[in-house]
N, C-alpha and C positions, 0 to 999 in steps of 0.2 A: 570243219574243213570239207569241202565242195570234192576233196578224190579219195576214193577207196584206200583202203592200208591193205597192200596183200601179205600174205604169212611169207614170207620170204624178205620182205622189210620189216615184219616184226621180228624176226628172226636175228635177220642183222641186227636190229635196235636192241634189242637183249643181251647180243654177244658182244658190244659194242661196250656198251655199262658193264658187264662181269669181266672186260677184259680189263678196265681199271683197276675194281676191287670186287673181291667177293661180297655177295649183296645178297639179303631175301626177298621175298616177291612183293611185299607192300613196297619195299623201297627202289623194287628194278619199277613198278606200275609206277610212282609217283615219277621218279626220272622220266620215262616215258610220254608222260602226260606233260611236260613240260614241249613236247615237240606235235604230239596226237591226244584224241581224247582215246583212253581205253580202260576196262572196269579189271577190277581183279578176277574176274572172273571168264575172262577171255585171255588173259594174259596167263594161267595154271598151264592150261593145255599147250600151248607154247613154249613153259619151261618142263614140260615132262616130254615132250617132242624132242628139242635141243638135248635132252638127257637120253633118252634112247636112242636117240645116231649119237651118240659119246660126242657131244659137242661139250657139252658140260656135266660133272659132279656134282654132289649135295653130301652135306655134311650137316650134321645140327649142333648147336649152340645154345647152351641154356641163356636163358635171358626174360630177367622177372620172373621166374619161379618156373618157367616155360618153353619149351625146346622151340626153337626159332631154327627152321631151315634155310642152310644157304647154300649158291649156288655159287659153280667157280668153272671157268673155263677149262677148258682141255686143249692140247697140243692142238688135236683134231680140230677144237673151235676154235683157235686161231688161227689156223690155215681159212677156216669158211669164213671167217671173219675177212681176212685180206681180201679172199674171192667178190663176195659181198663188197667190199670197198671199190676193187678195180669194178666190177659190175654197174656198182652207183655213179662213178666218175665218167661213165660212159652214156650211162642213161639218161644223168641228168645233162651232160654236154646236149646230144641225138632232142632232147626237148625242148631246151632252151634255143637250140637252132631254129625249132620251129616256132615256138611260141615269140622269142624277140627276136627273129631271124637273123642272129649272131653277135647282139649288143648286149652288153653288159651292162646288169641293173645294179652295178656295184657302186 
């Protein structure tokens, strides 16, 4: 993809998937990657981000012999969640004004 990803849409993309269900970080990356490319290894510090401003918890889960951590939204990350939502519906409108100056590629 030809545009940068800034941490504030990866943000949202992460709160977005653990608002569904609780997830671990192979399976929030692969989700992810279904919309951007990103490694696991850019997407940790992103879920330990989201967990220090208490947007999200962690809990571990055995699984194959092996604690498997997952991560689970908070009241708090659903409120940013929403913010992020009206944010994007606004952003993306502000672009598409300019890019197909007001048609719809629908």
């Amino acid at each position: 993809m030809a545009f940068a990803i800034s941490s504030a849409l990866l943000d949202a993309l992460v709160l977005s998937i653990v608002s569904k269900e609780d997830a671990y970080g192979y399976k929030i990356t692969q989700d992810i990657r279904e919309a951007v490319d990103i490694s696991e290894s850019t997407l940790y510090p992103v879920l330990r981000r989201l967990q220090k401003s208490e947007y999200m918890t962690t809990y571990d889960r055995e699984f194959a012999g092996r604690n498997r951590r997952y991560y689970r939204i908070t009241p708090n990350g659903e409120q940013m969640l929403k913010q992020y939502l009206n944010d994007w519906v606004a952003y993306k409108f502000s672009i598409d004004m300019v890019l197909t100056g007001g048609e719809s590629n629908e």
